[in-house]
ZAZA-96993 format. One record per residue (C-alpha): residue number from 1; x, y, z. Coordinates in steps of 0.02 Angstrom, whole numbers, plus 32768, in hexadecimal, padded with zeros to 4 digits. Example, Ala and Ser with C-alpha at 12.3 -4.5 7.8 and 13.67 -1.06 7.14 Angstrom:
<sites>
+-----+------+------+------+
! num !    X !    Y !    Z !
+-----+------+------+------+
!   1 ! 8267 ! 7F1F ! 8186 !
!   2 ! 82AC ! 7FCB ! 8165 !
+-----+------+------+------+
</sites>
This chain:
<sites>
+-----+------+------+------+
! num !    X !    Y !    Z !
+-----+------+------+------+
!   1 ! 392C ! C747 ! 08DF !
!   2 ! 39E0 ! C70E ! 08A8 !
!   3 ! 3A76 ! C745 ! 093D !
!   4 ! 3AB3 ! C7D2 ! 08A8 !
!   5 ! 3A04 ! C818 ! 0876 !
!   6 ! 39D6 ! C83C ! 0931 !
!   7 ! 3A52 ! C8B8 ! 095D !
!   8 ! 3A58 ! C956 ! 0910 !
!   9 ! 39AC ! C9B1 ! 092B !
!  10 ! 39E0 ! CA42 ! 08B9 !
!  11 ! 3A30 ! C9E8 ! 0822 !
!  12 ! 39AB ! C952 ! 0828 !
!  13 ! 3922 ! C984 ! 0858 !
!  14 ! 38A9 ! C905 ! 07E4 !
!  15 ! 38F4 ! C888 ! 0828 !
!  16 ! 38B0 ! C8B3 ! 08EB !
!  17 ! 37FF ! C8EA ! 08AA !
!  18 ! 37B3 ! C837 ! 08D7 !
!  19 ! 37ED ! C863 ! 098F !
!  20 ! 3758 ! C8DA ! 09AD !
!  21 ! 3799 ! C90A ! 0A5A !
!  22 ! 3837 ! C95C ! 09E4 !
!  23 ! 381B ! CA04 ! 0996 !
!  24 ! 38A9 ! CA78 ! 0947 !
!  25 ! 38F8 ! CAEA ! 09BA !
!  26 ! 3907 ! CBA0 ! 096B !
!  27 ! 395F ! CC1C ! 09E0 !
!  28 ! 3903 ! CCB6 ! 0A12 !
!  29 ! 393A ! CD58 ! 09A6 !
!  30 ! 39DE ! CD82 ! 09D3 !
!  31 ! 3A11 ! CCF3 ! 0A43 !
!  32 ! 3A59 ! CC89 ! 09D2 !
!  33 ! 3B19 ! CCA8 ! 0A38 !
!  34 ! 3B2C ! CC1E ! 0A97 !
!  35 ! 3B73 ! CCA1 ! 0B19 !
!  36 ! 3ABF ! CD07 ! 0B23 !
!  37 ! 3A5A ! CC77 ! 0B1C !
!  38 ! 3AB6 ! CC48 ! 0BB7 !
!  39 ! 3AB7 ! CCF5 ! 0C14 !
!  40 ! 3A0C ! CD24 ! 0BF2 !
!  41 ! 39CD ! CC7A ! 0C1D !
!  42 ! 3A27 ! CC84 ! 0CCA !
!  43 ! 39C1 ! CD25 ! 0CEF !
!  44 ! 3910 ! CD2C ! 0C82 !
!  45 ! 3889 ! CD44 ! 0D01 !
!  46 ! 3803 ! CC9F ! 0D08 !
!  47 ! 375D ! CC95 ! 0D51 !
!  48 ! 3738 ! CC7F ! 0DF1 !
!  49 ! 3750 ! CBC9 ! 0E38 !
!  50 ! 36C0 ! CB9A ! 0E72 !
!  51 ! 36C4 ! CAD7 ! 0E9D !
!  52 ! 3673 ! CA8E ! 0F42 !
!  53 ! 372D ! CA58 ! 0FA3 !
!  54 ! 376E ! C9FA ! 101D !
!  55 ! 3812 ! C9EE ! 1066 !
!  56 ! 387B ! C93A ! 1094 !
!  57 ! 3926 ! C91D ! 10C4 !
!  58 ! 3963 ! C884 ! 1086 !
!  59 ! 3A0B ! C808 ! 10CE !
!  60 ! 3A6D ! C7FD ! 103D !
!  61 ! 3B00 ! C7BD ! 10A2 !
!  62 ! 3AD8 ! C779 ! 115F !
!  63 ! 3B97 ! C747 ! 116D !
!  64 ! 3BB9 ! C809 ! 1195 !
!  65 ! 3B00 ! C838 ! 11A0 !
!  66 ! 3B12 ! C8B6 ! 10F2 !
!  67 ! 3A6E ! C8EA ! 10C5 !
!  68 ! 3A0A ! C954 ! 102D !
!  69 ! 3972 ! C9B1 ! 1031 !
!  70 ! 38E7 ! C980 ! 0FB3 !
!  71 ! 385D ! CA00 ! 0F80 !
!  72 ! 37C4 ! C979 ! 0F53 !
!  73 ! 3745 ! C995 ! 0EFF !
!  74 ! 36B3 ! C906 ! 0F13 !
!  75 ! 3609 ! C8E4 ! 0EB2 !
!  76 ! 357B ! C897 ! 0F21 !
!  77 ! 34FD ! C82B ! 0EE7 !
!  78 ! 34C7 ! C772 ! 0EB9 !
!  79 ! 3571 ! C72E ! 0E3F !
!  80 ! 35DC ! C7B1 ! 0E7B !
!  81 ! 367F ! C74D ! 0E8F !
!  82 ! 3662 ! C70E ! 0DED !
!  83 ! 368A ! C7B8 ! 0DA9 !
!  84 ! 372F ! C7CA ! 0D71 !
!  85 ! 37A4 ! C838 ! 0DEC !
!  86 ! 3828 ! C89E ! 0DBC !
!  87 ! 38CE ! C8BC ! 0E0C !
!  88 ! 390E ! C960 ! 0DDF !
!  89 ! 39D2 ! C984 ! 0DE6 !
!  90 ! 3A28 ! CA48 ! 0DE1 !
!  91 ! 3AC4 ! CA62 ! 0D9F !
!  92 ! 3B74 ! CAAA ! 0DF1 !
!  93 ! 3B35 ! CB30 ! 0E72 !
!  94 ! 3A74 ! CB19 ! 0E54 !
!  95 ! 3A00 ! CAE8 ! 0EC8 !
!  96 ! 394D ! CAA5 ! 0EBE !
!  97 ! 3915 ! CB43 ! 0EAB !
!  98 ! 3977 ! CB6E ! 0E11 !
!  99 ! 390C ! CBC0 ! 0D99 !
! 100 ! 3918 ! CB3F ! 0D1A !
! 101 ! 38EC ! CAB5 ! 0D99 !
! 102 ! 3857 ! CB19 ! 0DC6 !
! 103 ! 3836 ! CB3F ! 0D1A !
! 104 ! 383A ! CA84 ! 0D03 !
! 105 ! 37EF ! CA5A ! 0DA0 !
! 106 ! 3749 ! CABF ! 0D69 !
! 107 ! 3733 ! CA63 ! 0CDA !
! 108 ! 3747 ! C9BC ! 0D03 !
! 109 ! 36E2 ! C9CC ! 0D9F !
! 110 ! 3658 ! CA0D ! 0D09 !
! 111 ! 3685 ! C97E ! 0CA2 !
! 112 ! 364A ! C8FE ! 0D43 !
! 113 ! 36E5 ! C8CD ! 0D63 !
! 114 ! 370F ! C8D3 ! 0E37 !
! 115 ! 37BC ! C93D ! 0E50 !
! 116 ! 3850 ! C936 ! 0EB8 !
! 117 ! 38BD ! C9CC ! 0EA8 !
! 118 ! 396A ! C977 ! 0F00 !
! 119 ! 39E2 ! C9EB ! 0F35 !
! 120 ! 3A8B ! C99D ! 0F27 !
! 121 ! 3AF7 ! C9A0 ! 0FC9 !
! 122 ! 3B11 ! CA54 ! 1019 !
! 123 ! 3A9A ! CA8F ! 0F9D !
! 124 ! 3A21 ! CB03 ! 0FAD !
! 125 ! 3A52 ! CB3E ! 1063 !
! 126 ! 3A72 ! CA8D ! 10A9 !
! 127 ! 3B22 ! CA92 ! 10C6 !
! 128 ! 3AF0 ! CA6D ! 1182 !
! 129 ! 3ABB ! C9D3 ! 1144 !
! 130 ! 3B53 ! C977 ! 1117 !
! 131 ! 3C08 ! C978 ! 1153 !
! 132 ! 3C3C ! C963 ! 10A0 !
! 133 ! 3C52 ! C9C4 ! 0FEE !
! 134 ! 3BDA ! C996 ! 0F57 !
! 135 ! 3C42 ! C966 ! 0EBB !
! 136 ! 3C0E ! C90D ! 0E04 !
! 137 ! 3C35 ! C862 ! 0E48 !
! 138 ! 3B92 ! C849 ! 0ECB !
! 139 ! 3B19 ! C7FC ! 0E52 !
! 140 ! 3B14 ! C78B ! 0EF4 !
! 141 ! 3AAD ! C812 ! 0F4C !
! 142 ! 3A2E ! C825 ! 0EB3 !
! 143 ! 3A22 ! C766 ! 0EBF !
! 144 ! 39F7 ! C77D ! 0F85 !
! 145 ! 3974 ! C805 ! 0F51 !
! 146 ! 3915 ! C78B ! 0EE4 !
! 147 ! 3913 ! C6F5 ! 0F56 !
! 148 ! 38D6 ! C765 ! 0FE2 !
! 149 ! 383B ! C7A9 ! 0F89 !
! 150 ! 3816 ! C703 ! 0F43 !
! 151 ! 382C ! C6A9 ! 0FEB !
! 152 ! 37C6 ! C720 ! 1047 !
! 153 ! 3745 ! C767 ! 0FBC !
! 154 ! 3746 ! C6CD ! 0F63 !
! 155 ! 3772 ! C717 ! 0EC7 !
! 156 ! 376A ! C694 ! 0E1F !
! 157 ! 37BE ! C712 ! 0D97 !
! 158 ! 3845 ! C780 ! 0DAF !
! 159 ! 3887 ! C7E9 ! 0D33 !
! 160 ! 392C ! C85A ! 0D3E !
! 161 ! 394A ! C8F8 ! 0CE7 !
! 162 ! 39F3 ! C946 ! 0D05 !
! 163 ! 3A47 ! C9FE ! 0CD4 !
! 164 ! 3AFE ! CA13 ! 0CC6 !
! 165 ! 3B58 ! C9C0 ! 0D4E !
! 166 ! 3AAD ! C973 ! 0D72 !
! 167 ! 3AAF ! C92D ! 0CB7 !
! 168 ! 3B4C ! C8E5 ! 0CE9 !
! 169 ! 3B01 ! C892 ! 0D8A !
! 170 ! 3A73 ! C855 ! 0D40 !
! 171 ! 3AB7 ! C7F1 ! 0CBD !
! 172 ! 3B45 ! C7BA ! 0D1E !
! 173 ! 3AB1 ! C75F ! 0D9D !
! 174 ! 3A65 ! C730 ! 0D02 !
! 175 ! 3AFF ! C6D2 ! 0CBD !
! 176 ! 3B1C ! C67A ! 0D63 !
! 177 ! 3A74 ! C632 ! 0D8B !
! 178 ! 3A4C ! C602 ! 0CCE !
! 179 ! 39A6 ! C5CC ! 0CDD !
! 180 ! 3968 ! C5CA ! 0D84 !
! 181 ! 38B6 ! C60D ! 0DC3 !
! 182 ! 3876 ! C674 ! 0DFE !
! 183 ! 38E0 ! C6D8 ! 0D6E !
! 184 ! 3890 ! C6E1 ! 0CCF !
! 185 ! 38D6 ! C76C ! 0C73 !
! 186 ! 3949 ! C7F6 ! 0C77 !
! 187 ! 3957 ! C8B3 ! 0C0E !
! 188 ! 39FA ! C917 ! 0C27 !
! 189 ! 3A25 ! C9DB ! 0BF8 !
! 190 ! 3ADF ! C9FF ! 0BCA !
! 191 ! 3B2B ! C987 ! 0C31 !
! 192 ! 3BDB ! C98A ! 0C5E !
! 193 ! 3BFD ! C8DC ! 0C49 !
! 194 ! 3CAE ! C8E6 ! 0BF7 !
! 195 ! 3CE3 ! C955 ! 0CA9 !
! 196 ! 3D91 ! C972 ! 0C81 !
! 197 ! 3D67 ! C9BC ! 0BDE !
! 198 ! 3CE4 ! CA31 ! 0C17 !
! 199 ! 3D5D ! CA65 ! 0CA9 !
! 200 ! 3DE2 ! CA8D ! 0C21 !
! 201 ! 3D6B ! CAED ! 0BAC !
! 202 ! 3D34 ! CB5C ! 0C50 !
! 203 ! 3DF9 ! CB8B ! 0C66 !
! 204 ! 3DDB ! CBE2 ! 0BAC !
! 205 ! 3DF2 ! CC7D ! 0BA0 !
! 206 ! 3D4A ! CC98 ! 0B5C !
! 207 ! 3CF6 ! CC48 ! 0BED !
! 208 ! 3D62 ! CC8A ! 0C80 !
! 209 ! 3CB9 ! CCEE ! 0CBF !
! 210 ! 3C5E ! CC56 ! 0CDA !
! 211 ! 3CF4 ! CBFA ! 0D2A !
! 212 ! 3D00 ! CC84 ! 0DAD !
! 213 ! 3C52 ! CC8F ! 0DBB !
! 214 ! 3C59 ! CBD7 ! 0DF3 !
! 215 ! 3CED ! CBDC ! 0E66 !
! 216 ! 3CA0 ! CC83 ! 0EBB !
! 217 ! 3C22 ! CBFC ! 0EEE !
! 218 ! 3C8B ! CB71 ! 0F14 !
! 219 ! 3D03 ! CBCB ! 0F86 !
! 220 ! 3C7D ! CC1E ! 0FD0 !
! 221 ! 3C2F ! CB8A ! 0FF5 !
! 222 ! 3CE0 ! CB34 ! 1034 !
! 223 ! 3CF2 ! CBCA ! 10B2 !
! 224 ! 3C45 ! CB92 ! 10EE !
! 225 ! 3C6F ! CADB ! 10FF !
! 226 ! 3D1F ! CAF3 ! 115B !
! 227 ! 3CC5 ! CB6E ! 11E7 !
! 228 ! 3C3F ! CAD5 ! 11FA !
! 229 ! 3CA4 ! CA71 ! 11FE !
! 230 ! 3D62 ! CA8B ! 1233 !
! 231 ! 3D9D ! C9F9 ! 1274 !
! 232 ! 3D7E ! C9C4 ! 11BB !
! 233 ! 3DA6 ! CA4E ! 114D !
! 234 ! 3E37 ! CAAA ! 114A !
! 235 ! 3E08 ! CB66 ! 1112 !
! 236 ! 3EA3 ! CBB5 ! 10BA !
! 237 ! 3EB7 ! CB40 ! 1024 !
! 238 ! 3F2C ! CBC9 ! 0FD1 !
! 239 ! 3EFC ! CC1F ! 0F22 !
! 240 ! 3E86 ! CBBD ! 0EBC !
! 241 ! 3E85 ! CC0C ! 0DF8 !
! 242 ! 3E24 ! CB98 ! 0D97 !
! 243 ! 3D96 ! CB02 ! 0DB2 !
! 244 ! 3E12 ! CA85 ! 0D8A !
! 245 ! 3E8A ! CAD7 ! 0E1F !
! 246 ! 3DEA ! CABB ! 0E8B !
! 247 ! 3DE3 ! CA12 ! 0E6F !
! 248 ! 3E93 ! C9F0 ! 0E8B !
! 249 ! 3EA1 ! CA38 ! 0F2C !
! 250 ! 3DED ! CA38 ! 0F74 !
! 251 ! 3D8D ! C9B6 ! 0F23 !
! 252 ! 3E15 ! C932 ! 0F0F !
! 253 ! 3E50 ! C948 ! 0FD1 !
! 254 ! 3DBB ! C93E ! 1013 !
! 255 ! 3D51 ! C8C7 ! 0FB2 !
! 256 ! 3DDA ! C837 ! 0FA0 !
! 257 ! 3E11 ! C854 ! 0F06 !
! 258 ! 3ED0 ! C856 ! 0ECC !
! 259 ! 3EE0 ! C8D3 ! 0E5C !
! 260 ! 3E4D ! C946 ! 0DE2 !
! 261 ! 3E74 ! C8D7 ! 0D52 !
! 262 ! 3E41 ! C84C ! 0DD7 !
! 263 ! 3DAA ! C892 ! 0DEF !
! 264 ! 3D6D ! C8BB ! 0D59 !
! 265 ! 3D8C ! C81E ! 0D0F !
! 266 ! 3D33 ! C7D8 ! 0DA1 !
! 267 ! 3CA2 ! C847 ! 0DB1 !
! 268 ! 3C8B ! C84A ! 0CE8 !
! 269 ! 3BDD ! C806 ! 0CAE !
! 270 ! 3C46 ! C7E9 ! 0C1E !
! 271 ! 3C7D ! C740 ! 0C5E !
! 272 ! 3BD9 ! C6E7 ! 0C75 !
! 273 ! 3B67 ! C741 ! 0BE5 !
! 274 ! 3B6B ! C6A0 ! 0B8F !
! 275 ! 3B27 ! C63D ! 0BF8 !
! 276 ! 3A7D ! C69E ! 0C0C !
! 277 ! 39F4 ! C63A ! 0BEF !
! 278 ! 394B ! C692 ! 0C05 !
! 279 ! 3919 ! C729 ! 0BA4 !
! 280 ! 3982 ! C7BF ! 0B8E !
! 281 ! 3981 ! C877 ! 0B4F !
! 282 ! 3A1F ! C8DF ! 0B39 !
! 283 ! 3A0C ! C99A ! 0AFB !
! 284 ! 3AAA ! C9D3 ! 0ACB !
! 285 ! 3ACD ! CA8B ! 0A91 !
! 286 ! 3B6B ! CA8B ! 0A0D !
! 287 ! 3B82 ! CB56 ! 0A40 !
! 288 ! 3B88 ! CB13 ! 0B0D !
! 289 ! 3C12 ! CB8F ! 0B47 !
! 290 ! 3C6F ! CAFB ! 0B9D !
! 291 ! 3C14 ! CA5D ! 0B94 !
! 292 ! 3C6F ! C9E6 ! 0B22 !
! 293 ! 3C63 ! C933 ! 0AF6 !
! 294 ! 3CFF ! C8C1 ! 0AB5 !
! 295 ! 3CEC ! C859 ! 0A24 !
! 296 ! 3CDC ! C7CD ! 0A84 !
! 297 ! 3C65 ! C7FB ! 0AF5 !
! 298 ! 3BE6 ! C841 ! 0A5A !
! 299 ! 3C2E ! C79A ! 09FF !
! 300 ! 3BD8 ! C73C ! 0AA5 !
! 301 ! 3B33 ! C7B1 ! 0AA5 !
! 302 ! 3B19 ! C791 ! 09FF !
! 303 ! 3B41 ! C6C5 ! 0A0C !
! 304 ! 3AC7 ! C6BA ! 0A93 !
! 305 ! 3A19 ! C682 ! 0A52 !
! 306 ! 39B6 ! C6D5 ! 0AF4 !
! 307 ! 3A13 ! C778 ! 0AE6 !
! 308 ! 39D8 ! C7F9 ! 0A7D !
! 309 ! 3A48 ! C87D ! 0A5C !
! 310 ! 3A00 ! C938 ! 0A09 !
! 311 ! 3A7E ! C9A0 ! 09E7 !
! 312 ! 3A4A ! CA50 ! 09C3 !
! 313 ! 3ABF ! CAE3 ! 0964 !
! 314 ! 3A81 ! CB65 ! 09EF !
! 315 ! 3A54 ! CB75 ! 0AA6 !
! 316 ! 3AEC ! CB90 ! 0B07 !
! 317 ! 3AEA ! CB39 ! 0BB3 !
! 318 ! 3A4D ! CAFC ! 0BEE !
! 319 ! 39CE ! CBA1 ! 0BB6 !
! 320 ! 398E ! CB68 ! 0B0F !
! 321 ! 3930 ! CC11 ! 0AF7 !
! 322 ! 38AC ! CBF2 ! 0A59 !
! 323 ! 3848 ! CC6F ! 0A0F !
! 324 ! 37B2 ! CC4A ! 0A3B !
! 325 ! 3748 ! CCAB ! 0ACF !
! 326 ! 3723 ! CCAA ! 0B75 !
! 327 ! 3762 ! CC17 ! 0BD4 !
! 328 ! 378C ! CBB4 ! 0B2F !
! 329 ! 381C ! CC15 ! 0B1F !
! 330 ! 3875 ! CB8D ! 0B89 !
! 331 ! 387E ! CB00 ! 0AF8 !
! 332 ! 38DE ! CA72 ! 0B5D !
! 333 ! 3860 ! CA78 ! 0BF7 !
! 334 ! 37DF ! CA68 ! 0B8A !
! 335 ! 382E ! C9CC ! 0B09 !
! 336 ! 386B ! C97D ! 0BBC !
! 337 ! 37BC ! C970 ! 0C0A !
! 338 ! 3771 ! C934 ! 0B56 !
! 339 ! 380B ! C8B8 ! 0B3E !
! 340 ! 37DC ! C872 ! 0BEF !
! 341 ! 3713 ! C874 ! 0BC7 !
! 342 ! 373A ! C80F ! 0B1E !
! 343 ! 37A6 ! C78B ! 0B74 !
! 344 ! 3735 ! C760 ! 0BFA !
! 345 ! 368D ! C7A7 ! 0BB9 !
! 346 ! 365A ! C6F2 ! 0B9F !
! 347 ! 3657 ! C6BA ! 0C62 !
! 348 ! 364E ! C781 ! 0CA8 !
! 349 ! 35DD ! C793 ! 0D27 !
! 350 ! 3522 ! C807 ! 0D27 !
+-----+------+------+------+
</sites>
């Protein structure tokens, strides 16, 4: 598969067939918007999760003791660590129990693959659990996450999958340890890897309900932090009107960087994708309300022989809604887990 042929699932299609983990995406009837596909997706109703569970906090930074809950998921049994685990990563706001890491969750844990649902810092309830703010630069802490489980579950695979600012974390780990076990591969949905462009496209008029949506959520959360922590956070920051304004006065401050153009060339994946060396999926939907790539940065994707980059015409941010039934309507869970099965099928664990 040439770096051109492999990118555009909808216009080149032939060219994918001899990946059989690949199929076509075709949007369910009447969600080919990129704006529905992302609203429904947010709130269509998914089976019950039902997954045996157990919770770990893990020491992603003992220098101020900042911790993240991990919902694990473990297969018993005679080769069990030789099962590949995967490290599941929520976007902005999520939390391991997102429904599209549960959705994901479900079916990897049917696949055989162990699970680690990480919450990223202050996530999922744990602001007690850290004196500082989550942002896209702390690939670091998704780094700590894997060398925990594989120190102390003697894990031999890892595999990272990645939505949204997740995407972005993900590969940005992925571009700074190259090749270096116990990662083996790595699958990413809509990332925001090119930050400051995403941040700009969420200022757009068309997209000021999911910028609000967002900072409703950050400030909340800030308002949180600053009565946990005072002595730290200060809690009248003045008016904050946009992402990018969040960054600047919130992010920046407290996370030691000098400006939000700092940090988002900083924190940007985009820096480091070419330099990933193990396996890699990106899904990319070209109607993503505010995910956007540079030229450069698809220029890299496409460059880099371990990347493989599908770009599809429809399925906004991070739903993918297909038309089939049932639990198949969620088409990038289900090419994830069979992209993942392909890749290491050949050393994958009973």
């Amino acid at each position: 598969m040439t770096p051109e042929s492999k990118t555009n699932l909808q216009d080149d299609v032939a060219s994918l067939q001899s990946a059989e983990w690949l199929n076509a995406f075709n949007p369910r009837r009447g969600l080919r918007n990129g704006h529905l596909q992302t609203i429904v997706g947010n709130y269509l109703p998914r089976p019950a999760f039902h997954v045996p569970t157990t919770a770990e906090v893990v020491v992603v930074d003992p220098s101020d003791d900042s911790r993240v809950l991990c919902h694990c998921h473990w297969h018993s049994g005679p080769g069990a660590m030789d099962r590949l685990a995967v490290v599941l990563v929520h976007g902005l706001e999520g939390s391991s129990g997102s429904r599209y890491i549960l959705g994901l969750a479900a079916r990897a844990w049917a696949a055989g693959f162990h699970v680690v649902r990480m919450n990223m810092r202050n996530c999922g309830g744990t602001d007690h659990l850290t004196p500082t703010l989550y942002n896209s630069a702390l690939s670091g802490d998704v780094g700590a996450v894997v060398r925990h489980f594989a120190q102390h579950r003697g894990l031999r695979r890892v595999a990272l999958v990645g939505y949204s600012m997740g995407g972005n974390l993900v590969l940005k780990l992925a571009g700074e340890w190259g090749r270096r076990e116990p990662l083996c591969a790595v699958a990413a949905v809509c990332p925001a890897i090119d930050l400051a462009a995403g941040s700009d496209a969420l200022h757009l008029p068309m997209n000021r309900g999911y910028e609000w949506h967002f900072l409703r959520g950050l400030m909340r959360r800030y308002r949180l932090k600053a009565k946990l922590y005072p002595e730290i956070f200060k809690p009248n920051v003045g008016p904050v009107r946009s992402l990018r304004e969040f960054d600047d006065k919130i992010v920046a401050r407290y996370c030691g960087f000098r400006d939000a153009d700092d940090y988002y060339y900083r924190a940007a994946a985009a820096r480091v994708v070419q330099n990933i060396a193990v396996p890699t999926f990106i899904l990319r939907a070209m109607d993503d309300p505010f995910i956007r790539f540079t030229t450069e940065t698809r220029s890299a994707l496409i460059a880099n022989p371990h990347v493989t980059l599908v770009e599809t015409a429809h399925g906004g941010h991070c739903a993918y809604l297909a038309e089939a039934r049932g639990d198949d309507i969620h088409w990038a869970e289900a090419t994830i887990v069979r992209y993942l099965d392909a890749i290491t099928s050949p050393h994958h664990g009973s």
